[in-house]
Backbone as a printed PyTorch tensor [residue, N CA C, xyz], in Angstrom:
tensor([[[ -3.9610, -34.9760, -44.6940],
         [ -3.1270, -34.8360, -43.5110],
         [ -3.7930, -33.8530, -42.5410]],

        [[ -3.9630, -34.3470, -41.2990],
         [ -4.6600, -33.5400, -40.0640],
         [ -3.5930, -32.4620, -39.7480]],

        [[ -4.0640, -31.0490, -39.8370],
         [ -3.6690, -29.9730, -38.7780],
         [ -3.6650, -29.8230, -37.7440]],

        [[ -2.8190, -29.4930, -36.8820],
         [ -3.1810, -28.9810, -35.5070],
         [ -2.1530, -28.1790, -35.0550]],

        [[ -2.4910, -27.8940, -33.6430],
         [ -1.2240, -26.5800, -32.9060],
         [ -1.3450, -27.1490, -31.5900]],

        [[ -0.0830, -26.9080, -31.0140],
         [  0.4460, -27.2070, -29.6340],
         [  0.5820, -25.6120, -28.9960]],

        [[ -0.5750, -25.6400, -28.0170],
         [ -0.5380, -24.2480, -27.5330],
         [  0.2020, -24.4280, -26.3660]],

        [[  1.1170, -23.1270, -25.7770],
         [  1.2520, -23.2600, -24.3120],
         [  0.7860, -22.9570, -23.7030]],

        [[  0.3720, -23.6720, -22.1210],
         [ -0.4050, -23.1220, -21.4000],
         [ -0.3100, -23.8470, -20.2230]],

        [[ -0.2260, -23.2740, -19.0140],
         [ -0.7420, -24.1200, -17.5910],
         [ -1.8350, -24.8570, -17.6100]],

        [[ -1.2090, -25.3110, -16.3670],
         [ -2.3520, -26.7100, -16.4650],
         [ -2.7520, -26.6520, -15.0380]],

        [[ -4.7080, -26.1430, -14.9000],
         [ -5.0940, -25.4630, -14.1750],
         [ -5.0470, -26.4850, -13.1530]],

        [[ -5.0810, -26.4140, -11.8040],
         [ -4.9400, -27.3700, -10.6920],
         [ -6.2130, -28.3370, -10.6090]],

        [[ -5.6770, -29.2700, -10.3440],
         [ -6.9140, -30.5990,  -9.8770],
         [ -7.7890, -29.6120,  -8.9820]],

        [[ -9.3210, -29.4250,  -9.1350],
         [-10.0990, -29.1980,  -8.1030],
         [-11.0950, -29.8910,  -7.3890]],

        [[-11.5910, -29.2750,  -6.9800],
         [-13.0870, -30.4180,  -6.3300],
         [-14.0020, -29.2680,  -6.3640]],

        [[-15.2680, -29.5660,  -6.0820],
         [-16.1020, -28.9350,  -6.7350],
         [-16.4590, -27.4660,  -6.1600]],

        [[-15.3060, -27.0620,  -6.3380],
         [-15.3900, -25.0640,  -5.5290],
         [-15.6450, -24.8520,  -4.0800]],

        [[-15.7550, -25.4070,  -3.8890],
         [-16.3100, -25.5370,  -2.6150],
         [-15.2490, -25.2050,  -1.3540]],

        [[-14.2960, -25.1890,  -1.5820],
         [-12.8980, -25.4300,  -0.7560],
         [-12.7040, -23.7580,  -0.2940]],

        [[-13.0370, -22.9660,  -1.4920],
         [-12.5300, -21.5590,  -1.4580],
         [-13.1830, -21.3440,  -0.0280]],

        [[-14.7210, -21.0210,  -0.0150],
         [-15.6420, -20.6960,   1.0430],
         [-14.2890, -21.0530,   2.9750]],

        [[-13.6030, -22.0460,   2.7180],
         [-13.1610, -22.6770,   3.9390],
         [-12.1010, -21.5570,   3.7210]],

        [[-10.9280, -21.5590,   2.7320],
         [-10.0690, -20.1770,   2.7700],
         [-10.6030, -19.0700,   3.3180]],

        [[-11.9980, -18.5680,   2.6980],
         [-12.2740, -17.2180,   2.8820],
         [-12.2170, -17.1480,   4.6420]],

        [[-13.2790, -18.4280,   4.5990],
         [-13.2130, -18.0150,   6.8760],
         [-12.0710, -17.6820,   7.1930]],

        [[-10.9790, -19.4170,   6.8280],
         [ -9.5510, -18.7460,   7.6140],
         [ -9.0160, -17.4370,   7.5680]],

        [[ -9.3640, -16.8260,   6.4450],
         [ -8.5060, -15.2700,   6.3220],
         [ -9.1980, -14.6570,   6.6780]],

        [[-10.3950, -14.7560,   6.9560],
         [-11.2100, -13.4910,   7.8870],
         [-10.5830, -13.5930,   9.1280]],

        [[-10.3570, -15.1520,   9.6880],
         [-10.0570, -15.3460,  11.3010],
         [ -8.6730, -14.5090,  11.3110]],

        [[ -7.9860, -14.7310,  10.3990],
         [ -6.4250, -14.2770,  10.1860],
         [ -6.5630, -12.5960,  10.8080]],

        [[ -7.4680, -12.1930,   9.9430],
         [ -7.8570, -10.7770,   9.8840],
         [ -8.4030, -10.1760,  11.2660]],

        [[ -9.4150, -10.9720,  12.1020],
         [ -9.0360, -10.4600,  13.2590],
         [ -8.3370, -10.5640,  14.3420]],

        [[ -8.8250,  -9.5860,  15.1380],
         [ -7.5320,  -9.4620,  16.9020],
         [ -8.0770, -10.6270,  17.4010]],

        [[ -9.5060, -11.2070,  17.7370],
         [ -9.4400, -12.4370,  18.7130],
         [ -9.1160, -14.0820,  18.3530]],

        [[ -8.3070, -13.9490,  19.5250],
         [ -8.0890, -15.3620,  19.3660],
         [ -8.2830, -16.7010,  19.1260]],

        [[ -9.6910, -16.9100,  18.9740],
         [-10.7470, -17.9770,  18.8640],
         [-12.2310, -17.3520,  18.6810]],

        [[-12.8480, -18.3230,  17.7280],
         [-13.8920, -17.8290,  16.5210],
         [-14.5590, -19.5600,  16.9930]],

        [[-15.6150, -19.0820,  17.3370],
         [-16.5600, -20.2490,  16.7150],
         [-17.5500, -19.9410,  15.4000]],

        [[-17.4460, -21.2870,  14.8530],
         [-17.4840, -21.5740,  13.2590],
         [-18.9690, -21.8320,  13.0760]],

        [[-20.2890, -20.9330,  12.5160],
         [-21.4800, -21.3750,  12.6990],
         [-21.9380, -21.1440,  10.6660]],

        [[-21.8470, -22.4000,  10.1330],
         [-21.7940, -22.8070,   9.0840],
         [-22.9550, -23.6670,   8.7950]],

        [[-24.0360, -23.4220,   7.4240],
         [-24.6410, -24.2400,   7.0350],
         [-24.4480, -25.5980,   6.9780]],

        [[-23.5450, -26.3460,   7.1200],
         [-23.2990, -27.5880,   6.8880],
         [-23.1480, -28.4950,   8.4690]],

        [[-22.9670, -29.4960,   8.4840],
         [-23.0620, -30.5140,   9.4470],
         [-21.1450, -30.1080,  10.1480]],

        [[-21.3340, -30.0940,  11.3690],
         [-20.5530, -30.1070,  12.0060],
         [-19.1720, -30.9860,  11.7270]],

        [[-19.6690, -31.9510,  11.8260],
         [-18.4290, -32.9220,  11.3090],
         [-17.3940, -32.5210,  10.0380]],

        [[-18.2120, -32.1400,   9.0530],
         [-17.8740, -31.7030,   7.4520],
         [-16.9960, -30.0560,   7.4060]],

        [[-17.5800, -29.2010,   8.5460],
         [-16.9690, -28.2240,   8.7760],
         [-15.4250, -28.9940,   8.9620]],

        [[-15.4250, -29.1480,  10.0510],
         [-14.3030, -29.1820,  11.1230],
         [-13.1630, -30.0030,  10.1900]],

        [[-13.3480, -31.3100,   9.2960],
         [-12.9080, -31.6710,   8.3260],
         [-12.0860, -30.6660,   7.0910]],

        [[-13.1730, -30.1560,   7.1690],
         [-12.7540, -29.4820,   5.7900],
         [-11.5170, -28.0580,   5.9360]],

        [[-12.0020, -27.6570,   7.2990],
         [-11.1420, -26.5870,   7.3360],
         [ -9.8480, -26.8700,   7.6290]],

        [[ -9.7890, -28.7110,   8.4770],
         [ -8.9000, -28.6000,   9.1160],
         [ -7.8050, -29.2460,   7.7400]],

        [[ -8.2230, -29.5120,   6.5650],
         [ -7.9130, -29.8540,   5.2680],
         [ -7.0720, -28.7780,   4.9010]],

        [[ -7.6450, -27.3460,   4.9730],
         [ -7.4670, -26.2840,   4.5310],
         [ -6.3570, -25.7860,   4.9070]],

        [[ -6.0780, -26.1260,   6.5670],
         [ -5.1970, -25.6660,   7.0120],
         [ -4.1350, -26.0810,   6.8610]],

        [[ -4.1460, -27.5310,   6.7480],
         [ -3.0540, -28.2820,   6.7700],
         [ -2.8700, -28.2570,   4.8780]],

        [[ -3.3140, -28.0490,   4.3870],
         [ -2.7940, -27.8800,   2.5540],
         [ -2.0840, -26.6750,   2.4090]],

        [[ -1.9590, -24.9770,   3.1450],
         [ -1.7220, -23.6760,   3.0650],
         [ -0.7120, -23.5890,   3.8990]],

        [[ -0.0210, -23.4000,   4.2870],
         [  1.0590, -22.4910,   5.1130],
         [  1.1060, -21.3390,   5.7410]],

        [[  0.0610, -20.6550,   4.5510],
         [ -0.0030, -19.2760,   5.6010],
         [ -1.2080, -19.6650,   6.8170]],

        [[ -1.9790, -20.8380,   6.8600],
         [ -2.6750, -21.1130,   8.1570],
         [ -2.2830, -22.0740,   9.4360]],

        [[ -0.4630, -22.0510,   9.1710],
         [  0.1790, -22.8740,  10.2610],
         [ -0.1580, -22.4420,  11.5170]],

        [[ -0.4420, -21.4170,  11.8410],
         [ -0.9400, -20.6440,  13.2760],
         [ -2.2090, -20.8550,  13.4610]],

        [[ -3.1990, -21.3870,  12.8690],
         [ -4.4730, -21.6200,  13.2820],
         [ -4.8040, -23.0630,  13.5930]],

        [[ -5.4050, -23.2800,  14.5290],
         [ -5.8460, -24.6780,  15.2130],
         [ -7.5420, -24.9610,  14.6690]],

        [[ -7.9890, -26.1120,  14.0070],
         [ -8.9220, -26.1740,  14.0320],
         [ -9.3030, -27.3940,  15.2180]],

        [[-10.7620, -26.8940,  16.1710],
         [-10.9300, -27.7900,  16.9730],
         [-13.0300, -27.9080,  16.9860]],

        [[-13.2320, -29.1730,  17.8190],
         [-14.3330, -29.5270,  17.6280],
         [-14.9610, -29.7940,  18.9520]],

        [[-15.7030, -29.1620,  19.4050],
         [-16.4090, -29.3380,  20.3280],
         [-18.2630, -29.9190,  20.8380]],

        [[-18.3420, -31.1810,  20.8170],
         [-19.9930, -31.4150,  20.3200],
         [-20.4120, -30.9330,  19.4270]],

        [[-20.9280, -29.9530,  18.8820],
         [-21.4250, -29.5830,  17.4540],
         [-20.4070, -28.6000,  17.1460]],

        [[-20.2860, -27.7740,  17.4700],
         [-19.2540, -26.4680,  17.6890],
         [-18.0970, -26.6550,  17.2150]],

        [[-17.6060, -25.9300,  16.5320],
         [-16.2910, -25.4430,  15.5070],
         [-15.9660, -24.3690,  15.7880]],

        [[-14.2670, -24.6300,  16.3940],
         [-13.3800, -23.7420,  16.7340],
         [-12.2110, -23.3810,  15.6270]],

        [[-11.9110, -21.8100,  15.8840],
         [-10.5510, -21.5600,  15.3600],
         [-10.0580, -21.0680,  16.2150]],

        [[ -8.9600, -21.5490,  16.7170],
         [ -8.0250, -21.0070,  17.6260],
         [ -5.9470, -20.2940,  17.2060]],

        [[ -6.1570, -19.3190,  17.4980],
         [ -4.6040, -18.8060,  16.7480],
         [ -4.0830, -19.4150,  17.7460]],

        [[ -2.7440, -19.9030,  17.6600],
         [ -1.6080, -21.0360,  18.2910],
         [ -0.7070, -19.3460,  18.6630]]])
């Protein structure tokens, strides 16, 4: 007869591959300062920025006040 144990424990959230945090950290820096709009100058392709943050924003609540916007290559944060 097989042993075993039923441990309790959370059940850590679906992720994707870490990558997501890096987009939090900006928003809360932007959070963190006085000006109103931040352009976004990020290793990655423009498009993928502007995507991702604007993912970010819209998944969190505490980033309902921030606008993500896209300008030709250029990535904006704008506080609402």
């Amino acid at each position: 007869m097989s042993s075993y144990k039923l441990m309790p424990e959370a059940v850590p959230p679906a992720g994707r591959r870490g990558g997501s945090s890096v987009y939090a950290e900006i928003l809360d820096q932007f959070l963190a300062m006085k000006d109103a709009s931040v352009r976004v100058e990020y290793d990655r392709k423009p498009s993928t920025v502007y995507i991702s943050l604007k993912r970010a924003v819209k998944s969190d609540p505490r980033y309902a006040a921030i606008k993500v916007s896209q300008r030709g290559e250029n990535v904006y944060l704008i506080k609402e």
